[in-house]
mmCIF file as gemmi writes it, N, C-alpha and C atoms, coordinates in Angstrom:
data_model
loop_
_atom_site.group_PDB
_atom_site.id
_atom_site.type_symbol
_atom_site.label_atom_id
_atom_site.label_alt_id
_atom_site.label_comp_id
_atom_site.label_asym_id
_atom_site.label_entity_id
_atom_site.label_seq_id
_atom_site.pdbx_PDB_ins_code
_atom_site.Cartn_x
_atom_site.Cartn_y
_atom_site.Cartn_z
_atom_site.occupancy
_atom_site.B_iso_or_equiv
_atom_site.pdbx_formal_charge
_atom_site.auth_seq_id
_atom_site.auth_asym_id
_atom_site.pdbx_PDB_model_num
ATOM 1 N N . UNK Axp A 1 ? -60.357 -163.602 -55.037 1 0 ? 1 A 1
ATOM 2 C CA . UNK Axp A 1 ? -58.998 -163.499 -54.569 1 0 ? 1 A 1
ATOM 3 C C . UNK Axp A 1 ? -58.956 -162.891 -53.166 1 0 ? 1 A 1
ATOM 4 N N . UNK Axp A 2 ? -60.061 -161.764 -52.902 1 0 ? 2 A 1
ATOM 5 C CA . UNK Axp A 2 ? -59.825 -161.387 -51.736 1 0 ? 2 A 1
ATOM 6 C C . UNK Axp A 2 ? -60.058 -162.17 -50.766 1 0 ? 2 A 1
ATOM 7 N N . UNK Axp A 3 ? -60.916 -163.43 -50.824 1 0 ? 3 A 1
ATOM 8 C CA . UNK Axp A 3 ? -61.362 -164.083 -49.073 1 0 ? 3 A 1
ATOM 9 C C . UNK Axp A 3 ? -60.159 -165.274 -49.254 1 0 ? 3 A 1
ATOM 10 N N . UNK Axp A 4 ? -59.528 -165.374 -50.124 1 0 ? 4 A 1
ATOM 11 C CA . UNK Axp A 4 ? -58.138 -166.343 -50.114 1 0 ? 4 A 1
ATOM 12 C C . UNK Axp A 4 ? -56.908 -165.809 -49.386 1 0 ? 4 A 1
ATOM 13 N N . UNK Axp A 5 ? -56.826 -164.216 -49.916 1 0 ? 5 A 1
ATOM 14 C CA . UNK Axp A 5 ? -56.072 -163.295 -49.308 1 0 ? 5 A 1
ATOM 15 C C . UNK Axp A 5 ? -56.384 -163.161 -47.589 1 0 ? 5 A 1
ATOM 16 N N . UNK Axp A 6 ? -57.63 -162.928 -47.217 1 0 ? 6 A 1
ATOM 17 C CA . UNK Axp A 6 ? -57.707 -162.915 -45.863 1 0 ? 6 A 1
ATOM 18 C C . UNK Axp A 6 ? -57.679 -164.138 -44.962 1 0 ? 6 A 1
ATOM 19 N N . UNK Axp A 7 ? -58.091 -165.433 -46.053 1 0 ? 7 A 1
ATOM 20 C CA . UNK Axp A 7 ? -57.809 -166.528 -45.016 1 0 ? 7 A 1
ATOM 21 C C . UNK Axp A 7 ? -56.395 -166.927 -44.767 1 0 ? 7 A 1
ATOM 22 N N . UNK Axp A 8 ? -55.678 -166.357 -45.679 1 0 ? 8 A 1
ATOM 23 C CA . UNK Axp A 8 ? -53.954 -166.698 -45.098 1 0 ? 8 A 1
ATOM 24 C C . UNK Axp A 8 ? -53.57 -165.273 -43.836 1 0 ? 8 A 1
ATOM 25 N N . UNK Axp A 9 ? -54.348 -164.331 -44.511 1 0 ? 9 A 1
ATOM 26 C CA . UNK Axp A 9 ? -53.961 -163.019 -43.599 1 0 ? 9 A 1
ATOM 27 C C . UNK Axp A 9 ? -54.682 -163.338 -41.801 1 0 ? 9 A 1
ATOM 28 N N . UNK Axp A 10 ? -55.197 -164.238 -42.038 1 0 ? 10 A 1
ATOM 29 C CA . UNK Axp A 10 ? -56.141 -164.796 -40.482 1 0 ? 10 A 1
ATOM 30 C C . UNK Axp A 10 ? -55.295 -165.386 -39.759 1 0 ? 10 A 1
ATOM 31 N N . UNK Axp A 11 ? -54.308 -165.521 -40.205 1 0 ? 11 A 1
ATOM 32 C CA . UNK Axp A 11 ? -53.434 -167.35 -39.499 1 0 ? 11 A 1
ATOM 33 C C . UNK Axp A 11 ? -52.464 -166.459 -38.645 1 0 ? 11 A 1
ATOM 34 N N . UNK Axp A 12 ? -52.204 -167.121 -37.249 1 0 ? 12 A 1
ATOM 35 C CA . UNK Axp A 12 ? -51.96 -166.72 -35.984 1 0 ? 12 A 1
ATOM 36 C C . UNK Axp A 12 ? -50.226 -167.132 -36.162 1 0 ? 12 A 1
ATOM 37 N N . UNK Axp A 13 ? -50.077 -168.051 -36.369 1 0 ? 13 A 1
ATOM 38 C CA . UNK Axp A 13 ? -48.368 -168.829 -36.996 1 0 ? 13 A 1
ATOM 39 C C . UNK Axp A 13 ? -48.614 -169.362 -37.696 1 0 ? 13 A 1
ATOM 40 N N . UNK Axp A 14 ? -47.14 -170.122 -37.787 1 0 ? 14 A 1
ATOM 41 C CA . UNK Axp A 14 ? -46.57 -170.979 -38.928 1 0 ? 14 A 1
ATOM 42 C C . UNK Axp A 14 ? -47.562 -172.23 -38.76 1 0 ? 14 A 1
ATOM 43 N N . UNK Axp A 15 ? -47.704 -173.062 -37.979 1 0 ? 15 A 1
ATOM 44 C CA . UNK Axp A 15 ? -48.305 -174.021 -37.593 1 0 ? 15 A 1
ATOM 45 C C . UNK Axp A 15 ? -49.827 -174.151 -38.083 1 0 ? 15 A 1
ATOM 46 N N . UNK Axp A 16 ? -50.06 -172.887 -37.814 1 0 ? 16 A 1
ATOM 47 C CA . UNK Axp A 16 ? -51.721 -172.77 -38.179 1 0 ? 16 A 1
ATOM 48 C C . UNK Axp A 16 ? -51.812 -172.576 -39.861 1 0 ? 16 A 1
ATOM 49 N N . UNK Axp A 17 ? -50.952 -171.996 -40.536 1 0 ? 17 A 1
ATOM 50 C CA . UNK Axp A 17 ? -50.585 -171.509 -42.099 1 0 ? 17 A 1
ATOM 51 C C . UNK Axp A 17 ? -50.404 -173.44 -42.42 1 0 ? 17 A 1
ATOM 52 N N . UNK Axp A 18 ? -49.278 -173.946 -41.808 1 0 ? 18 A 1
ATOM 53 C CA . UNK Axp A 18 ? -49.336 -175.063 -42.432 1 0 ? 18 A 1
ATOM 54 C C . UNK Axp A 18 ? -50.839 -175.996 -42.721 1 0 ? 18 A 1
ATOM 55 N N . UNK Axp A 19 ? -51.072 -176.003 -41.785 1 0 ? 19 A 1
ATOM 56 C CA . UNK Axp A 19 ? -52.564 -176.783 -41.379 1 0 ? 19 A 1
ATOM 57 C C . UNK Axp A 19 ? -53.446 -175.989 -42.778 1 0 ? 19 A 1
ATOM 58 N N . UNK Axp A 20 ? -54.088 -174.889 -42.407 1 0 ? 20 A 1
ATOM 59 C CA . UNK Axp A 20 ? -54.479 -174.278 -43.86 1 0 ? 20 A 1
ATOM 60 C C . UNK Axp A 20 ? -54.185 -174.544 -45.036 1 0 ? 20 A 1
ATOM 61 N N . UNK Axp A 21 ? -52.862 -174.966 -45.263 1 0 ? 21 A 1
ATOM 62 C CA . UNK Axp A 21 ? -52.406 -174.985 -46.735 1 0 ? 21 A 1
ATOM 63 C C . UNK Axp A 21 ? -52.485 -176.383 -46.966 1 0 ? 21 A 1
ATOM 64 N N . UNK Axp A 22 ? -52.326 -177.186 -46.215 1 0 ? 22 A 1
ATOM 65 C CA . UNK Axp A 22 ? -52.769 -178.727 -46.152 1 0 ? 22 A 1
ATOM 66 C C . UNK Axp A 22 ? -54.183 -179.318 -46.533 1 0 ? 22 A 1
ATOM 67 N N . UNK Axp A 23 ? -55.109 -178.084 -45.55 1 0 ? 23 A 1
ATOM 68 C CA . UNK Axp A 23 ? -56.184 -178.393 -46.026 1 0 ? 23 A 1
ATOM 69 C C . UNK Axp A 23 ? -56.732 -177.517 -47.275 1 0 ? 23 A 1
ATOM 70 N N . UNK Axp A 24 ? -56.311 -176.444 -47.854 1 0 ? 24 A 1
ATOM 71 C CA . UNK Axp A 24 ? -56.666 -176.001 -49.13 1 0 ? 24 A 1
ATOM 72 C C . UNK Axp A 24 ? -56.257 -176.564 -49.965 1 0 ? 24 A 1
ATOM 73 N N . UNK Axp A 25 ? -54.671 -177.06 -50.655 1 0 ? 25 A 1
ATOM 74 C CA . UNK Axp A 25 ? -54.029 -177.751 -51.309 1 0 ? 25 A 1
ATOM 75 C C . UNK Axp A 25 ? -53.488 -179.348 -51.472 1 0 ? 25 A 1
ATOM 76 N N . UNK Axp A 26 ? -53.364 -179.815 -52.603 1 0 ? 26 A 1
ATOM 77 C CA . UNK Axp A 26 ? -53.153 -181.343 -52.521 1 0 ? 26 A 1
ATOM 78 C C . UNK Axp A 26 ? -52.357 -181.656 -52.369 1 0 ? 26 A 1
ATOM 79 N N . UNK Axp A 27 ? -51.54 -182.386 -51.805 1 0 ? 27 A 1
ATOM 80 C CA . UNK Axp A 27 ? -49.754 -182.49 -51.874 1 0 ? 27 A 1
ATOM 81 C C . UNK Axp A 27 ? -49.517 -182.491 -53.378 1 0 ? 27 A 1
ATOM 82 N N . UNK Axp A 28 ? -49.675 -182.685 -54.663 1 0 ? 28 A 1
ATOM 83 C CA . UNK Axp A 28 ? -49.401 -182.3 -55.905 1 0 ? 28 A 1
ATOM 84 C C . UNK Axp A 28 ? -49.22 -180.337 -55.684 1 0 ? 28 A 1
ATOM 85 N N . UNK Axp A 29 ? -50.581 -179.64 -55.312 1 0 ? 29 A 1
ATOM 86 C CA . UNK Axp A 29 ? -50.097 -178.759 -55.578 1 0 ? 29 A 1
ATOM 87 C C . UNK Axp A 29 ? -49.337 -177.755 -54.395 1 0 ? 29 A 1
ATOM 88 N N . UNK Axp A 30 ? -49.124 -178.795 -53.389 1 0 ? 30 A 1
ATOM 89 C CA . UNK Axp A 30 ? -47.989 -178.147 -52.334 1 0 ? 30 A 1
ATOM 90 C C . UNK Axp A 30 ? -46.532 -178.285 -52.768 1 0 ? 30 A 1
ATOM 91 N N . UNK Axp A 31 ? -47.017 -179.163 -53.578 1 0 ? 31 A 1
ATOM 92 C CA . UNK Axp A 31 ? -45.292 -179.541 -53.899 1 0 ? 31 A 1
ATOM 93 C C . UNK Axp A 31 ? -44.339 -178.543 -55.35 1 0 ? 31 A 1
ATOM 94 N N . UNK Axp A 32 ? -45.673 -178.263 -55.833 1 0 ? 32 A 1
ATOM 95 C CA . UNK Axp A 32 ? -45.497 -177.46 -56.936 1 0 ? 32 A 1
ATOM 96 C C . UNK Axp A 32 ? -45.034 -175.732 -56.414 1 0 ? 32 A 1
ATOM 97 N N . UNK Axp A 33 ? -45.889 -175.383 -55.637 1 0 ? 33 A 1
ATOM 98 C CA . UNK Axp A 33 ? -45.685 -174.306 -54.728 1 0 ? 33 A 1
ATOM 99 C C . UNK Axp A 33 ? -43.797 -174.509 -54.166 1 0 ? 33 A 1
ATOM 100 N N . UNK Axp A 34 ? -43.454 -175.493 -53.562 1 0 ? 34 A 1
ATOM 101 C CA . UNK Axp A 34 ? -42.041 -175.184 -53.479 1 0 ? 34 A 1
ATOM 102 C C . UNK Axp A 34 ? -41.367 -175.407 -54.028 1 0 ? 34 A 1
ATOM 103 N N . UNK Axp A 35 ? -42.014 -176.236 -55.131 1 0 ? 35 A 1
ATOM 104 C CA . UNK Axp A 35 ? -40.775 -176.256 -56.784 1 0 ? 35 A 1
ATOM 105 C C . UNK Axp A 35 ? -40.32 -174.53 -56.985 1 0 ? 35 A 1
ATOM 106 N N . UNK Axp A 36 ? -41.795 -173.905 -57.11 1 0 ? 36 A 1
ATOM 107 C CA . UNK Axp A 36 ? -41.602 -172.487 -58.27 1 0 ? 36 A 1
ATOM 108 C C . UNK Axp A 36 ? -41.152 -171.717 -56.753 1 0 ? 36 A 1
ATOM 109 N N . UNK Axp A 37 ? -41.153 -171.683 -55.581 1 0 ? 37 A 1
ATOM 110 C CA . UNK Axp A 37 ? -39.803 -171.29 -54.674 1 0 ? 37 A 1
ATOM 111 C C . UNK Axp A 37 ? -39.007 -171.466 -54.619 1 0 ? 37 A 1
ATOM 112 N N . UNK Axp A 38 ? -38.145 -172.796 -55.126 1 0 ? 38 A 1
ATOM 113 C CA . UNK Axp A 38 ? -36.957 -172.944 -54.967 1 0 ? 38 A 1
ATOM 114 C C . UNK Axp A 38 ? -37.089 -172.647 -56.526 1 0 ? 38 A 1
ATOM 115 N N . UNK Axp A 39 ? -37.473 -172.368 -57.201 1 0 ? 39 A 1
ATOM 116 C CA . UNK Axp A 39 ? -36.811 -171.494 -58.676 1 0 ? 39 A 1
ATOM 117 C C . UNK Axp A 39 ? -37.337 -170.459 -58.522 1 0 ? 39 A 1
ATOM 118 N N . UNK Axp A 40 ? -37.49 -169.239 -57.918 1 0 ? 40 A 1
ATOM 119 C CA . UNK Axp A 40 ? -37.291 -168.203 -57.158 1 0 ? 40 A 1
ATOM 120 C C . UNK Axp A 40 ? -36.105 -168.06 -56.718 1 0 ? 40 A 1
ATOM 121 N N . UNK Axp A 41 ? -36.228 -168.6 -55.596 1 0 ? 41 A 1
ATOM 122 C CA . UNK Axp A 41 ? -34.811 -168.673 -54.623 1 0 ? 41 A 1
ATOM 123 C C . UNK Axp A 41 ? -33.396 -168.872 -55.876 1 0 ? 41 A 1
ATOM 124 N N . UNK Axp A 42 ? -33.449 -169.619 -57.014 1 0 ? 42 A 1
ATOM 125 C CA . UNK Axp A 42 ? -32.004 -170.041 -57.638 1 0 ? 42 A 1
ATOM 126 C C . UNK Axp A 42 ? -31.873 -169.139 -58.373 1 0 ? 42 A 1
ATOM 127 N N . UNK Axp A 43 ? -32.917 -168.334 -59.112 1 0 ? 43 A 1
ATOM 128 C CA . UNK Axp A 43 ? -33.205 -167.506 -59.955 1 0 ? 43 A 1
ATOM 129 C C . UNK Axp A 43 ? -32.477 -165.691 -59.401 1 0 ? 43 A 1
ATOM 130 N N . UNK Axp A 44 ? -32.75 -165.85 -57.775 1 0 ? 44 A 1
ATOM 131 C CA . UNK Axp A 44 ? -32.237 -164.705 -57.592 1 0 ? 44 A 1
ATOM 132 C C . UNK Axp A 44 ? -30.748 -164.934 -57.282 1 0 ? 44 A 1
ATOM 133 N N . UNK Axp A 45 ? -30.259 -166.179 -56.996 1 0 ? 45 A 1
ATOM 134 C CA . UNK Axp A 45 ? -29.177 -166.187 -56.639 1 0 ? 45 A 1
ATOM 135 C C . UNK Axp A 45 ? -28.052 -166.323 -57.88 1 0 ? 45 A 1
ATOM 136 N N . UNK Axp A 46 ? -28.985 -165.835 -59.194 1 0 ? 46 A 1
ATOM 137 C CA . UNK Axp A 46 ? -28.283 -165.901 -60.614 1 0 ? 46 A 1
ATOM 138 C C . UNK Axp A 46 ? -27.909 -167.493 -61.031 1 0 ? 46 A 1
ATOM 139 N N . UNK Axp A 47 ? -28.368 -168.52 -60.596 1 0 ? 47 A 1
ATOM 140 C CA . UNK Axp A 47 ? -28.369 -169.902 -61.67 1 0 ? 47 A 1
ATOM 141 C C . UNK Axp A 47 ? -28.961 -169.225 -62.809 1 0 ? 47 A 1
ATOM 142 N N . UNK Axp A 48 ? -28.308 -170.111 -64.004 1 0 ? 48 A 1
ATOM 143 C CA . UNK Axp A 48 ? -28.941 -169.641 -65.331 1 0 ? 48 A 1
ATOM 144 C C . UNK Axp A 48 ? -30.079 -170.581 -65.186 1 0 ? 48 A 1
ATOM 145 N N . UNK Axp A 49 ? -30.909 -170.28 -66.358 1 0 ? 49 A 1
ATOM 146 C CA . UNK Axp A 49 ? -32.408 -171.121 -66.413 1 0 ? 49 A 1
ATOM 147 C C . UNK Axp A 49 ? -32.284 -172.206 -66.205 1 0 ? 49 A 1
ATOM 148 N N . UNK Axp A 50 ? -31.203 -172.902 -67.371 1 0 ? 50 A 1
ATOM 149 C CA . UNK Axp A 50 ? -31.165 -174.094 -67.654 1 0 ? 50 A 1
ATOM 150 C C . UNK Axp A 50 ? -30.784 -175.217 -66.777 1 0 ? 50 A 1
ATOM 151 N N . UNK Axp A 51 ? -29.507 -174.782 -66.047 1 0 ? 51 A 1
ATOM 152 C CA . UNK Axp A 51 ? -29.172 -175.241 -64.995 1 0 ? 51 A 1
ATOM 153 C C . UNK Axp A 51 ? -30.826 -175.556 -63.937 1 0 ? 51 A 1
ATOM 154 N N . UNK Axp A 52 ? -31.59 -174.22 -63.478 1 0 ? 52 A 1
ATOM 155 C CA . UNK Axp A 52 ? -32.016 -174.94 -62.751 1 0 ? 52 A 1
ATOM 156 C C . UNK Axp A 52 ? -33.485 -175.595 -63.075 1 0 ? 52 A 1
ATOM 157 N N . UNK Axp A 53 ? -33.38 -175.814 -64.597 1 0 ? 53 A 1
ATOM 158 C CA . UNK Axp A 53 ? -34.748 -176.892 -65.008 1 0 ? 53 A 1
ATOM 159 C C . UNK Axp A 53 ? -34.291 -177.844 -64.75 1 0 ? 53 A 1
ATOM 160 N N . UNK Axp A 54 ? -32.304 -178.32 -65.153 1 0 ? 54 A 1
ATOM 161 C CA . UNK Axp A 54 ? -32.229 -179.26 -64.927 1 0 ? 54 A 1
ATOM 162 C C . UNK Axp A 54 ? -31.993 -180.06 -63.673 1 0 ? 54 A 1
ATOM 163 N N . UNK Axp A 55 ? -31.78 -178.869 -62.898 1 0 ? 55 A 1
ATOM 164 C CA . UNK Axp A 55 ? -31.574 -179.498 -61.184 1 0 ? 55 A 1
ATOM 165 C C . UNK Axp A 55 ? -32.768 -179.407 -60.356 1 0 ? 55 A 1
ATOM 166 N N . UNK Axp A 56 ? -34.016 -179.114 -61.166 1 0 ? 56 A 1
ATOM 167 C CA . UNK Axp A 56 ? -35.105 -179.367 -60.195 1 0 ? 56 A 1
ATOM 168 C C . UNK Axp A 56 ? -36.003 -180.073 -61.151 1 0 ? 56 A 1
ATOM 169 N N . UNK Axp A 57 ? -35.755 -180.579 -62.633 1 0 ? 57 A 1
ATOM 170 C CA . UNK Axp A 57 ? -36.373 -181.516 -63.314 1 0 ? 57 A 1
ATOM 171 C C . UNK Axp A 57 ? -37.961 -181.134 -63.874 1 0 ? 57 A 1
ATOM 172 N N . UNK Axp A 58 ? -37.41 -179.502 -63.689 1 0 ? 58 A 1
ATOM 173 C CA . UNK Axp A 58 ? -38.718 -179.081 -64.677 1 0 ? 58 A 1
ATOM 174 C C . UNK Axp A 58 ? -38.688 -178.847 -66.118 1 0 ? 58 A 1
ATOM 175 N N . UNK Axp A 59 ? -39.504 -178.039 -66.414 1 0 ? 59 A 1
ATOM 176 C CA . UNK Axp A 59 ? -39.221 -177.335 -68.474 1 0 ? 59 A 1
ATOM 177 C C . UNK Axp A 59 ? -38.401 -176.61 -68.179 1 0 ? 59 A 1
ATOM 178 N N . UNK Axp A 60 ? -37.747 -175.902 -69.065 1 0 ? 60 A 1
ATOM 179 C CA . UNK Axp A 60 ? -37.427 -174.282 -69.378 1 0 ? 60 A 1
ATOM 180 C C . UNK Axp A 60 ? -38.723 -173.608 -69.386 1 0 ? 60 A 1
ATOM 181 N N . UNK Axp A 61 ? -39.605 -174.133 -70.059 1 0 ? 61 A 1
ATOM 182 C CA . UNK Axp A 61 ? -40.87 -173.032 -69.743 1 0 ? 61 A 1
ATOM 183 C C . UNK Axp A 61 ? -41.184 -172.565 -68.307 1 0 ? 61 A 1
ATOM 184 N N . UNK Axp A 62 ? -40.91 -173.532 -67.524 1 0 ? 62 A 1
ATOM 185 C CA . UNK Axp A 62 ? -41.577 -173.18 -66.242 1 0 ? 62 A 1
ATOM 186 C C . UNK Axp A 62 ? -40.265 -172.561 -65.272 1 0 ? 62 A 1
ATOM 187 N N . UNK Axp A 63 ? -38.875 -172.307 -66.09 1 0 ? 63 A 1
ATOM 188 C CA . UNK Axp A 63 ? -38.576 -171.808 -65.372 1 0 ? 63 A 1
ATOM 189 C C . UNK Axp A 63 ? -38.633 -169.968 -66.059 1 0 ? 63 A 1
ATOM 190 N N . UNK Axp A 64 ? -39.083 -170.162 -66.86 1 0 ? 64 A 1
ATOM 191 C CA . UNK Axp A 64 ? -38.873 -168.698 -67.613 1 0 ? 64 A 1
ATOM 192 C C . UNK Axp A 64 ? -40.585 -168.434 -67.533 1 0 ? 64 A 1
ATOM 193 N N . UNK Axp A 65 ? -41.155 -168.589 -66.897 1 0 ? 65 A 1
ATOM 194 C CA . UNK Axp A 65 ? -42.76 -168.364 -66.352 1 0 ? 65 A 1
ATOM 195 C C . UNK Axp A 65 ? -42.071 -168.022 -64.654 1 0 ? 65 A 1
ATOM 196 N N . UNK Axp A 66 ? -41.656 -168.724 -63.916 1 0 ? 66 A 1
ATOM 197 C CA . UNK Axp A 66 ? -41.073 -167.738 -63.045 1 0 ? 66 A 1
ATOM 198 C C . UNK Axp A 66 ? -40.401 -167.362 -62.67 1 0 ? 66 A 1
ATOM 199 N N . UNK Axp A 67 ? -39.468 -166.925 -63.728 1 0 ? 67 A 1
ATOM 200 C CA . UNK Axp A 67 ? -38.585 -165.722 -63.748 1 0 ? 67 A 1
ATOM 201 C C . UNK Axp A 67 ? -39.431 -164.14 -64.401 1 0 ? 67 A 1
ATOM 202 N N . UNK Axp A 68 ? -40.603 -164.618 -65.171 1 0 ? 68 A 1
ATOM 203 C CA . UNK Axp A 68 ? -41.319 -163.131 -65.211 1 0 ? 68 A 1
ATOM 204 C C . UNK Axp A 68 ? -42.178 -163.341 -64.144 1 0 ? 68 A 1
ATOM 205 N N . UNK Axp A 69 ? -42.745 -164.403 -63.419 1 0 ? 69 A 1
ATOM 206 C CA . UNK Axp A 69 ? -43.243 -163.918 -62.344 1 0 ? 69 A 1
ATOM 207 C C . UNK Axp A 69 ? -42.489 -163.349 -61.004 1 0 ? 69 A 1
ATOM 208 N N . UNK Axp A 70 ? -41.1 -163.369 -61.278 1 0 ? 70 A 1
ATOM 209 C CA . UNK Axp A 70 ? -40.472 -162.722 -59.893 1 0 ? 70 A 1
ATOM 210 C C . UNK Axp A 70 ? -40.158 -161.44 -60.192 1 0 ? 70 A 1
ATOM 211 N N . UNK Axp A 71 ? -40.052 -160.9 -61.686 1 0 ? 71 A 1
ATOM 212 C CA . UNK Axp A 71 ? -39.526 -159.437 -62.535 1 0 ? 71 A 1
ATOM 213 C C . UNK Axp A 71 ? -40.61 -158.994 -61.934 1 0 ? 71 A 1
ATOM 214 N N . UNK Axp A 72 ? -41.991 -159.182 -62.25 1 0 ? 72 A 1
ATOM 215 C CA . UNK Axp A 72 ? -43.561 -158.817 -61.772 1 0 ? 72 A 1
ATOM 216 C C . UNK Axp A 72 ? -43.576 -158.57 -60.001 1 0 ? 72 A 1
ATOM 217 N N . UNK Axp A 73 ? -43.207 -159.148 -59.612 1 0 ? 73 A 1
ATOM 218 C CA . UNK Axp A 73 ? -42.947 -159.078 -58.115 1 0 ? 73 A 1
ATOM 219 C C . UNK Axp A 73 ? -42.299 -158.344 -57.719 1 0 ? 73 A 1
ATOM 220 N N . UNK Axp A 74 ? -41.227 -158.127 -58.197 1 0 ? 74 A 1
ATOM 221 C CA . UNK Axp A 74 ? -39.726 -157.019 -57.741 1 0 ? 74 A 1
ATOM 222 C C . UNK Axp A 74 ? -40.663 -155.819 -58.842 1 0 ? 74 A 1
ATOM 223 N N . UNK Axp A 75 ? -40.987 -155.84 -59.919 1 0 ? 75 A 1
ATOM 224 C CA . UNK Axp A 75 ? -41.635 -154.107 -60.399 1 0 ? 75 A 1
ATOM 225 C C . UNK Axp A 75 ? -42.825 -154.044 -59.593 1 0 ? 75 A 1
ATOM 226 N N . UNK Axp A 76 ? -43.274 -154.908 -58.471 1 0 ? 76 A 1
ATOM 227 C CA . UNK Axp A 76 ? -44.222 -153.64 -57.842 1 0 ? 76 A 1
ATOM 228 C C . UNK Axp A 76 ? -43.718 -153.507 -56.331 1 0 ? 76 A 1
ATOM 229 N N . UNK Axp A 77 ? -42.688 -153.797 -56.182 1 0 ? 77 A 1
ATOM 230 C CA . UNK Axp A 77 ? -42.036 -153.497 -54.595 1 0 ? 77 A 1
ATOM 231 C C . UNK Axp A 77 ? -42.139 -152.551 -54.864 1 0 ? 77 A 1
């Protein structure tokens, strides 16, 4: 985890982060990455679950996987 951690912590901008994540990830799992952000993002803005499995066409599981992964996030700010 740590030389994953420093190769994003290396990147100079946005431009250079994109390029990186392009070449670490597949567009499957880039795309997945801004699914479970934008259910982040709806999650804090109080959509209920359901609503937004159904407006981003995932499970309920996966939206209640990250909704404890954002509780986990906010208890160690």
């Amino acid at each position: 985890m740590q030389n994953l951690i420093h190769y994003f912590l290396d990147t100079p901008d946005a431009a250079a982060m994109e390029q990186k994540l392009h070449a670490l990830l597949t567009p499957n799992e880039l795309a997945e990455m801004q699914k479970r952000l934008q259910i982040f993002a709806l999650l804090e803005d109080g959509v209920p679950q359901r609503d937004i499995a159904k407006q981003l066409g995932v499970g309920i599981a996966t939206v209640t996987r990250g909704s404890r992964a954002l509780k986990e996030l906010k208890d160690h700010e």
